[in-house]
C-alpha positions as CSV (number, residue, x, y, z in Angstrom):
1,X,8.0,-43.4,-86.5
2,X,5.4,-44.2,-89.0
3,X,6.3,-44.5,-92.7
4,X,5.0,-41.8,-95.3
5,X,7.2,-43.4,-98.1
6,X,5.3,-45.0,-101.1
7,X,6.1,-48.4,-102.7
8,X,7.8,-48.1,-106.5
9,X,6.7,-50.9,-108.3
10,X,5.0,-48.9,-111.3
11,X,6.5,-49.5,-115.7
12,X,6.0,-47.1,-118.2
13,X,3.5,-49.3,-119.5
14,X,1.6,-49.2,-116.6
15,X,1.6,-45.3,-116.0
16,X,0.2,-45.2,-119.4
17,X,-2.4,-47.6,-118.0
18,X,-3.1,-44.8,-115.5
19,X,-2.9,-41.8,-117.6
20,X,-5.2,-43.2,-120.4
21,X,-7.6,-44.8,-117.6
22,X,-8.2,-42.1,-115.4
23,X,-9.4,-40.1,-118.9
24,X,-11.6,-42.7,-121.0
25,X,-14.7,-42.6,-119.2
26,X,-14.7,-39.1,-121.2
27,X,-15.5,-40.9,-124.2
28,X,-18.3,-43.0,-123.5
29,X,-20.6,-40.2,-121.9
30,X,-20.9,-36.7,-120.7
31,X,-19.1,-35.0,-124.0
32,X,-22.4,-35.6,-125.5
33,X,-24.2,-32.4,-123.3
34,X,-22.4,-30.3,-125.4
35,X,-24.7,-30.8,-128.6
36,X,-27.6,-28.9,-126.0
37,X,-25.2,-25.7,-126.7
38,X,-24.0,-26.2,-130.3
39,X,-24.1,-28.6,-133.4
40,X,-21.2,-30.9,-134.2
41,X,-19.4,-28.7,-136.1
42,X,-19.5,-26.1,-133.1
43,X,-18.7,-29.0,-130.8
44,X,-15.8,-30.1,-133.2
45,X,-14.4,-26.3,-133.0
46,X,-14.4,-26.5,-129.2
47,X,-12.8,-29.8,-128.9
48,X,-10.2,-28.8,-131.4
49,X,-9.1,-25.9,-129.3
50,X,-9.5,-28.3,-126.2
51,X,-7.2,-30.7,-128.1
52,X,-4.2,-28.4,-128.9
53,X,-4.2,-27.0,-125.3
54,X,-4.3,-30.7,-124.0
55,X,-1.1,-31.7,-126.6
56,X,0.8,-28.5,-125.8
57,X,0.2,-28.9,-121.6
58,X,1.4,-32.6,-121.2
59,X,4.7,-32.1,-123.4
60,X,4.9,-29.5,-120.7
61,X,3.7,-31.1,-117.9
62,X,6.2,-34.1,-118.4
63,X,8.7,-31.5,-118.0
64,X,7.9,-30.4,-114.5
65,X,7.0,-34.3,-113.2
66,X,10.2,-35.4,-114.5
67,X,12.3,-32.4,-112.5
68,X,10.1,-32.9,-109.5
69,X,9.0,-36.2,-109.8
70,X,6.5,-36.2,-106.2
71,X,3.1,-37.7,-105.3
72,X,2.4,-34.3,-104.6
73,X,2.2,-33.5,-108.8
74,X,1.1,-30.4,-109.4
75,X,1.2,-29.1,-105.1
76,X,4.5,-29.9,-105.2
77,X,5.6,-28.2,-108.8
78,X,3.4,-25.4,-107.2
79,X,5.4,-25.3,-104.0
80,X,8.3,-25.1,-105.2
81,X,7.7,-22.5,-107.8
82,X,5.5,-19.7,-105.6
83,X,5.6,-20.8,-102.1
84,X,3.5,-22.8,-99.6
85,X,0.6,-21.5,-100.5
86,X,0.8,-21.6,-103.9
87,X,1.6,-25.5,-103.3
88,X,-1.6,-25.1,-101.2
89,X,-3.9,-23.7,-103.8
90,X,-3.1,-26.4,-106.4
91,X,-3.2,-29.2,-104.2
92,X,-7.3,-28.2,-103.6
93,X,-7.6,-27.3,-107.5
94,X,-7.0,-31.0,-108.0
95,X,-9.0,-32.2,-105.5
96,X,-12.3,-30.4,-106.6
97,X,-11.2,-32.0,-110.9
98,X,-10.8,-35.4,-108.8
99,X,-13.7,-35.6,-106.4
100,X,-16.0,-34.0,-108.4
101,X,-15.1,-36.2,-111.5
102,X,-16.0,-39.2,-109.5
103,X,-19.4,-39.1,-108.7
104,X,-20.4,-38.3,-112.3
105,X,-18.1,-41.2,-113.3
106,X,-19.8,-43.5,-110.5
107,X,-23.4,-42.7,-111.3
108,X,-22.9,-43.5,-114.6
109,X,-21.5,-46.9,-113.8
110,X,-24.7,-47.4,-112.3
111,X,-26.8,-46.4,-114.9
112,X,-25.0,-48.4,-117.5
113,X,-25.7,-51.2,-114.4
114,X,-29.1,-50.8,-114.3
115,X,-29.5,-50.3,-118.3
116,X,-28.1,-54.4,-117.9
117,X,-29.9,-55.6,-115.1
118,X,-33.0,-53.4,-114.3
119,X,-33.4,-54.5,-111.1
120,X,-30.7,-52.9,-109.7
121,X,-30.7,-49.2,-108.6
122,X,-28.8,-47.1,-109.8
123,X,-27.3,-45.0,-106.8
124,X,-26.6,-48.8,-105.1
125,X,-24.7,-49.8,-108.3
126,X,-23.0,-46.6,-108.2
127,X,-22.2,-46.9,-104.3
128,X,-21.0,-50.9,-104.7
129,X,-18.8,-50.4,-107.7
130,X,-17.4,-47.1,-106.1
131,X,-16.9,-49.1,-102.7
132,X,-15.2,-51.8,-104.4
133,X,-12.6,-49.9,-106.4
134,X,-11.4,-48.1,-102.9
135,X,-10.9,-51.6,-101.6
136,X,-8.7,-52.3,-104.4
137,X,-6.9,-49.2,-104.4
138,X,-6.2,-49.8,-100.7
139,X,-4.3,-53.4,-101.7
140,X,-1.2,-51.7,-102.9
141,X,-0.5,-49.7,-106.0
142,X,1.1,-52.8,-108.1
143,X,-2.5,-54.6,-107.9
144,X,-4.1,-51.0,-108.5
145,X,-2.2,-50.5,-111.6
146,X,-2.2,-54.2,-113.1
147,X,-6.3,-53.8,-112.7
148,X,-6.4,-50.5,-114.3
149,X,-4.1,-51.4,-117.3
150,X,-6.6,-54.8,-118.0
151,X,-9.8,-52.6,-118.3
152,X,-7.9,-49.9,-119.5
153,X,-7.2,-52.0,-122.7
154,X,-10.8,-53.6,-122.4
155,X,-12.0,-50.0,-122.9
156,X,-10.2,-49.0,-126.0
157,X,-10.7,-52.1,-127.8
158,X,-14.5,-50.7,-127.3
159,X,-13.6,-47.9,-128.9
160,X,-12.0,-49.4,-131.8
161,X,-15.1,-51.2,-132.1
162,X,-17.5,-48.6,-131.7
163,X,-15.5,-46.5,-134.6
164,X,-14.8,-49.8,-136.7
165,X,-18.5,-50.8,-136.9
166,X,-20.2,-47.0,-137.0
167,X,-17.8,-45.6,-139.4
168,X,-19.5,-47.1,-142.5
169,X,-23.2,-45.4,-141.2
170,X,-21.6,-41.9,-141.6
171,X,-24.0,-39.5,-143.0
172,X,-22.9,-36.3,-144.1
173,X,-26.0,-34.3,-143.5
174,X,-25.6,-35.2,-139.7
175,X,-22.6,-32.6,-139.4
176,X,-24.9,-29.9,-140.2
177,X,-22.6,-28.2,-142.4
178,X,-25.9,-26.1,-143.7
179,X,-25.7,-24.7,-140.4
180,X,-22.6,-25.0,-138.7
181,X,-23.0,-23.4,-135.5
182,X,-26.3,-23.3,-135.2
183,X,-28.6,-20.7,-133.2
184,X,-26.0,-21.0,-130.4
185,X,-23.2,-19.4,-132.3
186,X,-20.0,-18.7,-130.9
187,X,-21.6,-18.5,-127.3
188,X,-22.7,-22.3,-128.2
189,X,-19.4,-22.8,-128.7
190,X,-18.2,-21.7,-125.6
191,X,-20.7,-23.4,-123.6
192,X,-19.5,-26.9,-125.0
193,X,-15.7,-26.1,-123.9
194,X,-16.2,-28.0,-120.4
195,X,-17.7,-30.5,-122.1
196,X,-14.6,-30.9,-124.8
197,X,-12.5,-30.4,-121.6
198,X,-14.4,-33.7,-120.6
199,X,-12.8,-36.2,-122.9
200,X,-9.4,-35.7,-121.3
201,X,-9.9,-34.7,-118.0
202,X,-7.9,-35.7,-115.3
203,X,-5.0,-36.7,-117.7
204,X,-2.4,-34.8,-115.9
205,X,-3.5,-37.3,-112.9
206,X,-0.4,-39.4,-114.1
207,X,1.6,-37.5,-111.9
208,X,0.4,-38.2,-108.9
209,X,1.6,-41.7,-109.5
210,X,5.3,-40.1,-110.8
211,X,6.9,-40.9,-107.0
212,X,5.4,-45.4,-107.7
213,X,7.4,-45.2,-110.5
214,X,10.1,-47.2,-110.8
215,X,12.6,-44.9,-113.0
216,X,10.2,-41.6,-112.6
217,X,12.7,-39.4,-114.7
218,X,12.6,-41.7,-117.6
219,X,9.0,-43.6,-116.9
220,X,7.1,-40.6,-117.1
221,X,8.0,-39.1,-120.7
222,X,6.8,-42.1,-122.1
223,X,3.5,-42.6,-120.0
224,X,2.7,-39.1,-120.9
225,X,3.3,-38.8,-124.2
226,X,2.1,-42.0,-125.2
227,X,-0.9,-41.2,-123.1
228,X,-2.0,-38.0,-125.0
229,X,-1.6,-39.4,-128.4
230,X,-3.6,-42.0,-127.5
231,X,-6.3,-40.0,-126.0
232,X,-6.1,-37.5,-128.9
233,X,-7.0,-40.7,-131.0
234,X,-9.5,-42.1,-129.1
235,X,-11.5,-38.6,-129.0
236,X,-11.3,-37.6,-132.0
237,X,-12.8,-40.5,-133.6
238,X,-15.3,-40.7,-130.9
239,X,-16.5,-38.0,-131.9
240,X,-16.5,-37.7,-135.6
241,X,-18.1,-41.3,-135.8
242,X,-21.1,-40.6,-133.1
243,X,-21.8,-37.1,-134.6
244,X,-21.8,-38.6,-138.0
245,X,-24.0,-41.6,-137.6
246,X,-27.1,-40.4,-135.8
247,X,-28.0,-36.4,-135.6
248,X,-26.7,-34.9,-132.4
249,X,-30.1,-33.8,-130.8
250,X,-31.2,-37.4,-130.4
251,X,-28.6,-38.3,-128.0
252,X,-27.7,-35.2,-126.2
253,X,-29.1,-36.7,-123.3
254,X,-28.4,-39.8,-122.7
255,X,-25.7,-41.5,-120.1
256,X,-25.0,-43.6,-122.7
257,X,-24.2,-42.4,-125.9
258,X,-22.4,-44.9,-127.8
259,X,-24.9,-47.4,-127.5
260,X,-27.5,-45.4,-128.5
261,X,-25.7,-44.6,-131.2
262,X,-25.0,-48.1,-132.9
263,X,-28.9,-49.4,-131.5
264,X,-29.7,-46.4,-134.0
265,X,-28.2,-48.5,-136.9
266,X,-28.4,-52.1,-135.7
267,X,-32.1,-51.7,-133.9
268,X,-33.2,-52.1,-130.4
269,X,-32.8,-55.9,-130.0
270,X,-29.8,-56.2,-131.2
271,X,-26.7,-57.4,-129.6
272,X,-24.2,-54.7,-130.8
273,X,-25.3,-52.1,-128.2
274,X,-25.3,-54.4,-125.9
275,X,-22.0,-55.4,-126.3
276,X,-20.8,-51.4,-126.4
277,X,-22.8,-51.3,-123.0
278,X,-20.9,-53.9,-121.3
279,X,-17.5,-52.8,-122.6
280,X,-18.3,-49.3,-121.7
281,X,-18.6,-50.5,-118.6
282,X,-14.8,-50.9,-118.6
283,X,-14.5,-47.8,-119.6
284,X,-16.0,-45.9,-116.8
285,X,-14.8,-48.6,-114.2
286,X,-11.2,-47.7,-115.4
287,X,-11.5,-43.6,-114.7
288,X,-13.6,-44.3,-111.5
289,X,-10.3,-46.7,-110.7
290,X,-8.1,-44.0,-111.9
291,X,-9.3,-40.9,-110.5
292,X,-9.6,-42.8,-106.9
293,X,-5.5,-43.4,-106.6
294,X,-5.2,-39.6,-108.2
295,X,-7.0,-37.9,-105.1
296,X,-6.0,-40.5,-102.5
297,X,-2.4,-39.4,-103.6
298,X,-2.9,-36.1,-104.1
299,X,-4.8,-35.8,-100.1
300,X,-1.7,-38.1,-98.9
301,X,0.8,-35.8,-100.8
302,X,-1.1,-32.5,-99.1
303,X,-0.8,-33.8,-95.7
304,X,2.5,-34.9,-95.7
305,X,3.4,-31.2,-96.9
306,X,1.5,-30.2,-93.5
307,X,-1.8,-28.7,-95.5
308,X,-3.8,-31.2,-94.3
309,X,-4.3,-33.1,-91.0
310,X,-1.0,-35.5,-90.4
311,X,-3.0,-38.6,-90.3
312,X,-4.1,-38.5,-93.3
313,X,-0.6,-39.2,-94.9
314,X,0.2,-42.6,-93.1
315,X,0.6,-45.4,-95.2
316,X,0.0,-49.1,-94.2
317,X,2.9,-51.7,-94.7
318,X,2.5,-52.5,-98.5
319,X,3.2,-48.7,-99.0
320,X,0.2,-47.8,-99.6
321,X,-1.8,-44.4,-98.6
322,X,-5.5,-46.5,-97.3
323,X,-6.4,-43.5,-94.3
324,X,-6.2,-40.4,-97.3
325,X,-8.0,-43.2,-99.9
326,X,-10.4,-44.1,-97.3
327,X,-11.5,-40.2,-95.8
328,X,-10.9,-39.1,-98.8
329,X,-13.9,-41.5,-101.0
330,X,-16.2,-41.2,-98.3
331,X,-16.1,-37.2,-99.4
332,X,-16.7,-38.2,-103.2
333,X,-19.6,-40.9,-102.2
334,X,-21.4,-37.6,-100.6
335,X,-21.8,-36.2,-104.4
336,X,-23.2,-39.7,-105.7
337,X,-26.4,-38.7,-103.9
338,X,-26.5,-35.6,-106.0
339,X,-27.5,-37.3,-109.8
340,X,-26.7,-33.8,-111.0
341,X,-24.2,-35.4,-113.7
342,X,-23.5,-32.2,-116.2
343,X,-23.7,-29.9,-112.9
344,X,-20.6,-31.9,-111.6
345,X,-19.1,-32.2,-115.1
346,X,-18.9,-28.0,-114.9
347,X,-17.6,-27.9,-111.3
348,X,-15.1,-30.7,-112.2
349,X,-13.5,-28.7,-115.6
350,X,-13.5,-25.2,-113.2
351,X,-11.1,-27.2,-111.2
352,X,-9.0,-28.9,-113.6
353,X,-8.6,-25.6,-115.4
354,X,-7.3,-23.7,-112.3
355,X,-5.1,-26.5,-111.9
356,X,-3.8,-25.9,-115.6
357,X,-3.4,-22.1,-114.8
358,X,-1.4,-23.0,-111.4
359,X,0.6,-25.4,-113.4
360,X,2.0,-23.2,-116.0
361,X,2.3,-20.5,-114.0
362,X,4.5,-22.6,-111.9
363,X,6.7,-24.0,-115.2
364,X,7.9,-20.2,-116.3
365,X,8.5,-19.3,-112.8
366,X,10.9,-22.5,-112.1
367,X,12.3,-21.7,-116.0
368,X,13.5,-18.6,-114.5
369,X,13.9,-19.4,-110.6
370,X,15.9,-22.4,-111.1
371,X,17.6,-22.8,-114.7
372,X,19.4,-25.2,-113.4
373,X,17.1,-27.7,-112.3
374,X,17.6,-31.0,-113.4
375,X,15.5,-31.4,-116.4
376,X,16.0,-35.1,-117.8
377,X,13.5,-33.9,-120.4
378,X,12.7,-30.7,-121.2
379,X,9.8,-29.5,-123.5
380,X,11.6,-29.0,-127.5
381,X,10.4,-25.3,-127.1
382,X,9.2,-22.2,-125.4
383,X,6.2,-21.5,-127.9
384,X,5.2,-24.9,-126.4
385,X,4.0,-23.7,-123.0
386,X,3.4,-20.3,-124.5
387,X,0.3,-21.6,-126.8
388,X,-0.9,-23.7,-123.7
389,X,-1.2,-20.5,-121.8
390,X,-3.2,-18.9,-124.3
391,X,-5.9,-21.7,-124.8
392,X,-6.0,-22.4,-121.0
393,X,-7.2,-18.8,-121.0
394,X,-10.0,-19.3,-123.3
395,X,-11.0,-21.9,-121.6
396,X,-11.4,-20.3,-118.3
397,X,-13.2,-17.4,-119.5
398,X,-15.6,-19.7,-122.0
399,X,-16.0,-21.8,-118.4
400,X,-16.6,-18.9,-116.1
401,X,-18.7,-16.8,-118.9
402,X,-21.0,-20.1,-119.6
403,X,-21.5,-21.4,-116.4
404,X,-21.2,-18.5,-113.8
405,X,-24.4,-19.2,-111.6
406,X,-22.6,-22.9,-111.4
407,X,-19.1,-21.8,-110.7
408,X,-20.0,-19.1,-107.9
409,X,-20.4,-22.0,-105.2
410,X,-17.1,-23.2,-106.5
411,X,-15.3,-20.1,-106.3
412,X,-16.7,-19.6,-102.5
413,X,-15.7,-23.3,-101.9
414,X,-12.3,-22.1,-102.2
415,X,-12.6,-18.6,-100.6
416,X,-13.1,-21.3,-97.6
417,X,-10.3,-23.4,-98.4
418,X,-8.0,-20.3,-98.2
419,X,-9.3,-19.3,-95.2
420,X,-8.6,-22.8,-93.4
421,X,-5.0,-22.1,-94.5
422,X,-4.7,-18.8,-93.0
423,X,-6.5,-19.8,-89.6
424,X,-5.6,-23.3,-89.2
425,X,-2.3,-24.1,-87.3
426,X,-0.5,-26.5,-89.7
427,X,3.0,-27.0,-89.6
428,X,5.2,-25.4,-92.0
429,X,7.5,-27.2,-94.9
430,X,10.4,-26.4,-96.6
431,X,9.2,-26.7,-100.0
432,X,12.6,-27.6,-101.5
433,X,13.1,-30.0,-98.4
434,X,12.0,-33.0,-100.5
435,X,13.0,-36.5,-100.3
436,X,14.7,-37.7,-103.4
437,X,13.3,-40.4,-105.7
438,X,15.2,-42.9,-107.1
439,X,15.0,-45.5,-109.5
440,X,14.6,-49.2,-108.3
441,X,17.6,-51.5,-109.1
């Protein structure tokens, strides 16, 4: 019998590696689309609302990956909550935030490439880097992890920079407080959520690492939660630096916004935006690493829970899932060819945010299904969840609303998906029939 067990080998220290890793990439480009739709104070409104809904989800996300701590994540919390299909449904939310995330994430590493060495195309940069990084995720989750954590740090010491040496060429006027939401108005504001969303997508991807952990129920809290706060951080002074140093519409644009912001201040030639261009390298390079073991777990999870073809949930003998990591990039390097970088950006949120729905859906159901789940931490209180709800609403409606002739593909895309449920055999699982993880000695 072949194994479908993983390998635990991963600290807290090293989830938070993940969780923060898969995520950063959102600050050094793609957030800055939004100033097309609104000024920076509209922008600022949006990520704010982004930001609570963030806070309050992974507080209550931690509570479901510590009670069903699975490679699975959300499939499995799904599962167990409303059924197969449910389990189903999420399983393919996250895999549209995931592989849909990565081609924007990997075309960007090329252009960053090719803004360094010129010579070099950008879609073969994007192809190499994105080639290497599945080799590396194929090694075995330890060396995975101790990469990610290395660049993961690289890339928030280069955000420390970029705040530490912008800050002092804030200008007021820049925020446009004469004209706070400009001509786009609350519809402006809207229209920058998935954008907003951007700067902490694919943060609930820790999960799919929970079952590699070495003590899940007492790893995760701490990855999580030390995760968020240090995204919330990150993005907020991102942002509130950038927007403050050069006027928005001069950079709404660009694939590289940070540097264009400091060659604003220190000119052309200098070496200070070329320094933020090679460190945001690390940035990217540490989602694109990131988001790769997400899907590849969450396509190994989905298959050994019989919604996808058995093979794919073989592992090879270091533990690690290489046939779903393998099938499963060759799928994301399709979307490289696109170059459609804010188009993907869209498609990417619309999952992520059906995902969130699913997700909390799932957490009131097993509140009342099973009260007495084993809960070794448990969110301080209801209004938690309860004010996650009610942004994750907004932000499908300001998604949906904004970007409909975008998201009706999307939406057929998984009229499809539910149809190869229905009409192809799979087997069947007991979705409480789960093997239990436990901590290494």
């Amino acid at each position: 019998m072949e194994e479908t067990t993983l390998s635990k080998s991963l600290s807290p220290v090293q989830l938070w590696g993940i969780v923060v890793g898969m995520v950063i990439s959102g600050m050094y480009f793609g957030w800055n689309y939004a100033f097309a739709l609104t000024t920076p104070v509209g922008f600022a409104i949006a990520t704010i609302i982004v930001t609570i809904f963030y806070t309050t989800f992974m507080f209550t996300y931690a509570e479901l990956s510590t009670a069903i701590p699975h490679a699975g994540g959300p499939s499995e919390y799904a599962a167990r909550a409303m059924g197969n299909f449910g389990g189903y449904l999420a399983g393919f939310s996250c895999l549209v935030e995931f592989l849909f995330a990565t081609p924007a994430i990997a075309l960007s590493v090329g252009a960053y490439i090719h803004y360094l060495i010129p010579s070099v195309p950008v879609v073969l940069a994007a192809v190499a880097i994105y080639v290497l990084f599945v080799v590396i995720n194929c090694i075995g989750v330890k060396t995975a992890a101790a990469v990610e954590l290395l660049i993961t740090i690289i890339a928030i010491l280069g955000l420390v920079m970029f705040c530490a040496v912008g800050a002092p060429h804030i200008k007021v006027a820049n925020y446009e407080f004469g004209n706070m939401l400009g001509t786009g108005g609350i519809k402006g504001i809207f229209g920058a959520i998935p954008f907003a969303i951007w700067f902490y997508l694919a943060v609930e991807g820790g999960a799919l690492a929970a079952e590699e952990c070495k003590n899940p129920k007492k790893d995760i809290p701490k990855g999580f939660l030390l995760g968020i706060i240090t995204l919330v951080v990150l993005a907020l002074g991102t942002l509130f630096v950038a927007s403050g140093v050069m006027p928005a519409s001069e950079f709404v644009n660009t694939d590289s916004p940070l540097p264009a912001v400091l060659q604003s201040v220190f000119g052309e030639n200098s070496i200070v935006p070329q320094i933020m261009s090679f460190i945001g390298l690390f940035g990217l390079i540490a989602s694109l690493h990131g988001i790769i073991l997400g899907y590849s777990r969450q396509t190994f999870a989905m298959s050994r829970a019989g919604y996808l073809p058995e093979f794919l949930s073989k592992v090879s003998k270091n533990g690690t899932p290489v046939i779903a990591t393998v099938v499963s990039s060759l799928i994301g390097l399709l979307f490289v060819l696109t170059g459609q970088t804010a188009i993907i950006i869209v498609i990417s949120t619309f999952g992520a945010v059906s995902l969130y729905i699913i997700s909390l859906i799932s957490f009131f159901i097993l509140r009342s299904k099973e009260p007495n789940l084993a809960r070794p931490y448990k969110v301080a209180h209801i209004i938690v969840p309860i004010i996650s709800s009610i942004c994750v609403v907004i932000l499908f409606i300001a998604i949906v609303l904004s970007n409909l002739s975008t998201i009706i593909p999307v939406i057929g895309a998984f009229g499809v998906a539910i149809l190869y449920y229905y009409l192809v055999p799979h087997k069947k699982m007991d979705v409480r029939a789960v093997p239990e993880v436990t901590p290494e000695a």
